[in-house]
BAFI-342509 format. One record per residue: residue number from 1; x, y, z of N, C-alpha, C in turn; residue in three letters. Coordinates in steps of 0.2 Angstrom, whole numbers. Example, Ala and Ser with C-alpha at 12.3 -4.5 7.8 and 13.67 -1.06 7.14 Angstrom:
BEGIN
+-----+-------+-------+-------+-------+-------+-------+-------+-------+-------+------+
:  nr :  n.px :  n.py :  n.pz : ca.px : ca.py : ca.pz :  c.px :  c.py :  c.pz : rest :
+-----+-------+-------+-------+-------+-------+-------+-------+-------+-------+------+
:   1 :    66 :   -28 :    39 :    62 :   -22 :    39 :    66 :   -16 :    39 :  ALA :
:   2 :    64 :   -11 :    35 :    68 :    -5 :    36 :    64 :     0 :    39 :  SER :
+-----+-------+-------+-------+-------+-------+-------+-------+-------+-------+------+
***
This chain:
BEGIN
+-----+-------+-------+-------+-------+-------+-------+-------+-------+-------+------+
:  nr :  n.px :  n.py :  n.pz : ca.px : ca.py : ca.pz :  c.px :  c.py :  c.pz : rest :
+-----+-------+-------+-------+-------+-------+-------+-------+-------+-------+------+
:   1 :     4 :    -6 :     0 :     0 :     0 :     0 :     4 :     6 :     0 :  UNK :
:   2 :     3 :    10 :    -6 :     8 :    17 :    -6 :     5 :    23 :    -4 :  UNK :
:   3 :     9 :    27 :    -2 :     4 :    33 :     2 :     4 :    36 :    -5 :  UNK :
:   4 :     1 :    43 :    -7 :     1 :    46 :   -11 :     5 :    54 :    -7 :  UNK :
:   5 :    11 :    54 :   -10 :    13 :    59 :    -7 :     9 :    66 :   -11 :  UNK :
:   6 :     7 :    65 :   -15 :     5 :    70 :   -20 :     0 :    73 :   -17 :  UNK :
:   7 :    -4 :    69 :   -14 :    -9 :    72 :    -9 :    -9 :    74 :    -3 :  UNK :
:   8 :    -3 :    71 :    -1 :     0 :    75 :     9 :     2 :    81 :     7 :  UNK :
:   9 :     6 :    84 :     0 :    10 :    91 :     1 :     3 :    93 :    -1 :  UNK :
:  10 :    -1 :    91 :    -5 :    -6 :    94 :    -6 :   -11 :    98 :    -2 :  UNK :
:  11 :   -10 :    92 :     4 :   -16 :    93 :    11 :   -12 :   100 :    14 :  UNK :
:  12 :    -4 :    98 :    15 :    -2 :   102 :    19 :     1 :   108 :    17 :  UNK :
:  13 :     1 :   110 :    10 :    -1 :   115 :     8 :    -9 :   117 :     9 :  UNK :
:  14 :   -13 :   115 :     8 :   -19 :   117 :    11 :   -20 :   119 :    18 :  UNK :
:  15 :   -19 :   116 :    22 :   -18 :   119 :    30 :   -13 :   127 :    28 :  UNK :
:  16 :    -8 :   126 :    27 :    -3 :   132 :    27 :    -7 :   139 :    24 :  UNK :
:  17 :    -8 :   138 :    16 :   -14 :   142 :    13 :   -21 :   145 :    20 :  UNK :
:  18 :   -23 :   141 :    20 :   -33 :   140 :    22 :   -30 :   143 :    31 :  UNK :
:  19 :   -28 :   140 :    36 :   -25 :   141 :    40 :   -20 :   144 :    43 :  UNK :
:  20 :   -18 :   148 :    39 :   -10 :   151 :    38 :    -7 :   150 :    42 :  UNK :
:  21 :    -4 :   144 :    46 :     1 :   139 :    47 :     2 :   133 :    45 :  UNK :
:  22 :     9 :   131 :    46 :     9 :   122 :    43 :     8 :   118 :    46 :  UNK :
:  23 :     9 :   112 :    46 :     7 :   105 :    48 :     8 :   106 :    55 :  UNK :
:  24 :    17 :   108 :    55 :    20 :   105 :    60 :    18 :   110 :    67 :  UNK :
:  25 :    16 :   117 :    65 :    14 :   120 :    69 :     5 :   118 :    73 :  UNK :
:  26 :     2 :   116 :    67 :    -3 :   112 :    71 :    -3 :   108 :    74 :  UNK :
:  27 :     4 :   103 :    72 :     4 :    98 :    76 :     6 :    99 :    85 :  UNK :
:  28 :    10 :   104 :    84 :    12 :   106 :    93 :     7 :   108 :    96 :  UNK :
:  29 :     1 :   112 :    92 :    -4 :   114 :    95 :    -9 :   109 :    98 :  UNK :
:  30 :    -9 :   104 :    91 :   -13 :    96 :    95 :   -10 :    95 :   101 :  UNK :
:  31 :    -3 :    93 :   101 :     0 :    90 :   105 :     0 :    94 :   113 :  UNK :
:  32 :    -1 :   101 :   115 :    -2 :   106 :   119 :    -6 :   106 :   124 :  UNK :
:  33 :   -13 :   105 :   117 :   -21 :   104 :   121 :   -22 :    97 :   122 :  UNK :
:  34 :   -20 :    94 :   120 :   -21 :    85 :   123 :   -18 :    83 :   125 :  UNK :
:  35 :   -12 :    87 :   130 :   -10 :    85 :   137 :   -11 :    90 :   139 :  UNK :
:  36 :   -13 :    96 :   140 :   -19 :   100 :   145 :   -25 :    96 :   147 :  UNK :
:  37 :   -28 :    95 :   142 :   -35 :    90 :   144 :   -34 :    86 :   146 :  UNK :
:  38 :   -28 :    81 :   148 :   -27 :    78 :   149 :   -25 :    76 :   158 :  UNK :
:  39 :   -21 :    82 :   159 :   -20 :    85 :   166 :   -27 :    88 :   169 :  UNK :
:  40 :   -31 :    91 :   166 :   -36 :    92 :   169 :   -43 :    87 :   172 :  UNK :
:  41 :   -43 :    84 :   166 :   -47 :    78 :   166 :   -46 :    73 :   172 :  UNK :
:  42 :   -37 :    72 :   172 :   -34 :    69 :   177 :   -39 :    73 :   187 :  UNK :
:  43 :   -35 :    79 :   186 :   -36 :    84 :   192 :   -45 :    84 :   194 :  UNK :
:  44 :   -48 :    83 :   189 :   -55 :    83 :   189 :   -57 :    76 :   195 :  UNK :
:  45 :   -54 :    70 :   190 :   -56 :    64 :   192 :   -54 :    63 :   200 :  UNK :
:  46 :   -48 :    64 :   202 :   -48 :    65 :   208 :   -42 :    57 :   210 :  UNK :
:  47 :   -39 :    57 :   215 :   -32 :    52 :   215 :   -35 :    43 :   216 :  UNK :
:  48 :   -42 :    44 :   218 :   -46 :    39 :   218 :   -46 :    36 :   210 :  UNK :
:  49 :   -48 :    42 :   208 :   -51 :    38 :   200 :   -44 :    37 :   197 :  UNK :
:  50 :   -40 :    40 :   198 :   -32 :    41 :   192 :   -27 :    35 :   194 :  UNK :
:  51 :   -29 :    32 :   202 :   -27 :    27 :   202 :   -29 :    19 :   195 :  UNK :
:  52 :   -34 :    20 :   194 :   -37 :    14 :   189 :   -37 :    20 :   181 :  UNK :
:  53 :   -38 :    26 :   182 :   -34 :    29 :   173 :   -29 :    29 :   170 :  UNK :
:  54 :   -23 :    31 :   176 :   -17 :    30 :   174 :   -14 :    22 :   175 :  UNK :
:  55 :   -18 :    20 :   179 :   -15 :    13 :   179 :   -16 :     7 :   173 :  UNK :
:  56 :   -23 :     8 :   170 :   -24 :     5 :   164 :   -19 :    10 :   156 :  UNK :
:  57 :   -17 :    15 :   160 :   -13 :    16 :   152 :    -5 :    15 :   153 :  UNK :
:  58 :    -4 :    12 :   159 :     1 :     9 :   161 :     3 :     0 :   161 :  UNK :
:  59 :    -2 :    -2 :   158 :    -6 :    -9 :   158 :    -7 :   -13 :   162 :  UNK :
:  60 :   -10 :    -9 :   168 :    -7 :    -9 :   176 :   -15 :   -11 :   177 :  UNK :
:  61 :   -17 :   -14 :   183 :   -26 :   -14 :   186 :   -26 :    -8 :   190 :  UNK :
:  62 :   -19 :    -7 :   194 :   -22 :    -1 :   197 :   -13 :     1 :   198 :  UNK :
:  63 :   -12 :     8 :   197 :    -7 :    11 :   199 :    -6 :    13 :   206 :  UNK :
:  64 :     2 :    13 :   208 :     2 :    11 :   216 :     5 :    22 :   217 :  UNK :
:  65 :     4 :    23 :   222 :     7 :    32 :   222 :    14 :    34 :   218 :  UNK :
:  66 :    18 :    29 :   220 :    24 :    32 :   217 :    24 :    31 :   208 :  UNK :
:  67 :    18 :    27 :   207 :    19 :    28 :   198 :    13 :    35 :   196 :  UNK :
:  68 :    10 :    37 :   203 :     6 :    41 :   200 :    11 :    48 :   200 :  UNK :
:  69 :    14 :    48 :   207 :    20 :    55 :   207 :    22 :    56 :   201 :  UNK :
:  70 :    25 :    48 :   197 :    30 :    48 :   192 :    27 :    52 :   184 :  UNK :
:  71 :    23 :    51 :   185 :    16 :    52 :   179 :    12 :    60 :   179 :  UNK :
:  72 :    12 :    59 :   186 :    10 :    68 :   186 :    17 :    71 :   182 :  UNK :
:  73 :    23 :    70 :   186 :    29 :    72 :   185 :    30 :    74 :   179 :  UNK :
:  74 :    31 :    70 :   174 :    32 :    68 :   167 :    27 :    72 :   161 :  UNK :
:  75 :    21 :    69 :   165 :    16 :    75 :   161 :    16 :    83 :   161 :  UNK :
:  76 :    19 :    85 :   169 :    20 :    90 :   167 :    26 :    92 :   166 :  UNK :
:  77 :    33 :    90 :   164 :    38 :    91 :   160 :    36 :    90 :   150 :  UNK :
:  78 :    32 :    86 :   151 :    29 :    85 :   145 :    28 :    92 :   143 :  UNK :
:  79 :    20 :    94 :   146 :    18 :   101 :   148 :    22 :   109 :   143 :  UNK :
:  80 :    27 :   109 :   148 :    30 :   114 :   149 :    35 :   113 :   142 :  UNK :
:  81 :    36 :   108 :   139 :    40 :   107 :   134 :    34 :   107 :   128 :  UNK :
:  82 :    29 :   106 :   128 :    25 :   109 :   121 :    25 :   116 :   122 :  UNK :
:  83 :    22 :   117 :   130 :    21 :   127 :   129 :    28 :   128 :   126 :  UNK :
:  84 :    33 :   128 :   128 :    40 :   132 :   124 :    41 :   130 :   116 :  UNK :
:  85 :    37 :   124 :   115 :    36 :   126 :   108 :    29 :   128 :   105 :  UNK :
:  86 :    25 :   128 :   108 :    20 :   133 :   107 :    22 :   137 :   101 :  UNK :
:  87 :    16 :   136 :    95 :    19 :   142 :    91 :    16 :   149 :    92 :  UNK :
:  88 :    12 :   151 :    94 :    10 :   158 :    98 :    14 :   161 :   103 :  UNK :
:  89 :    16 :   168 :   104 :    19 :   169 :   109 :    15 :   173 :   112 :  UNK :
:  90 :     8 :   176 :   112 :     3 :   181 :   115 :    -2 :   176 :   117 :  UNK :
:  91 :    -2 :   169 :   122 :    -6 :   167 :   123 :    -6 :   166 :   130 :  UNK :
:  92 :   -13 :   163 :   133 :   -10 :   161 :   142 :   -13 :   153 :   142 :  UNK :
:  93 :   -13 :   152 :   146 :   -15 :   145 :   146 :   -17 :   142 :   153 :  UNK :
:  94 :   -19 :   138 :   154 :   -18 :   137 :   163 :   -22 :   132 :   164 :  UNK :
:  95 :   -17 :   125 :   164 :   -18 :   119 :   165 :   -17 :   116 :   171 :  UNK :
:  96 :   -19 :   121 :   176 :   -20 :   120 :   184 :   -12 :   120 :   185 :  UNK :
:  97 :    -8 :   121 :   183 :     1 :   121 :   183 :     5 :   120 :   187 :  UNK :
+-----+-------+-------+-------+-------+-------+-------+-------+-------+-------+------+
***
């Protein structure tokens, strides 16, 4: 199965055009907001419930506290590493931080 390049530069000419940024810029913006949502969602559900969220995406039944510290941790090193590539610099954000 071959990809059809003709139509990826095509698309992403499109976004560039239509959107006036490129791919790669949407892409850190995906990347930004879906670990904020993600952090939030977390903070929302509460260390009861994150225990069995974060553990099932660790292939885990239940996540023990020091994988949960590890996880916050990480998430938000994640975090703070999309904001700095954030392609906007006039924006604010606040994903409980």
């Amino acid at each position: 199965m071959s990809k059809n390049t003709q139509k990826s530069v095509d698309s992403i000419s499109d976004i560039r055009f239509n959107a006036g940024m490129n791919a790669r810029e949407i892409k850190k913006i995906i990347q930004y907001e879906a670990l904020g949502r993600l952090k939030l969602k977390l903070q929302a559900e509460g260390l009861a419930s994150n225990v069995f969220t974060i553990g099932e995406m660790l292939d885990k039944d239940k996540a023990t506290y020091a994988q949960l510290r590890r996880f916050q941790k990480v998430l938000d090193e994640m975090l703070e590493s999309a904001l700095a590539n954030y392609p906007f610099e006039d924006v604010e954000f606040d994903f409980g931080g």
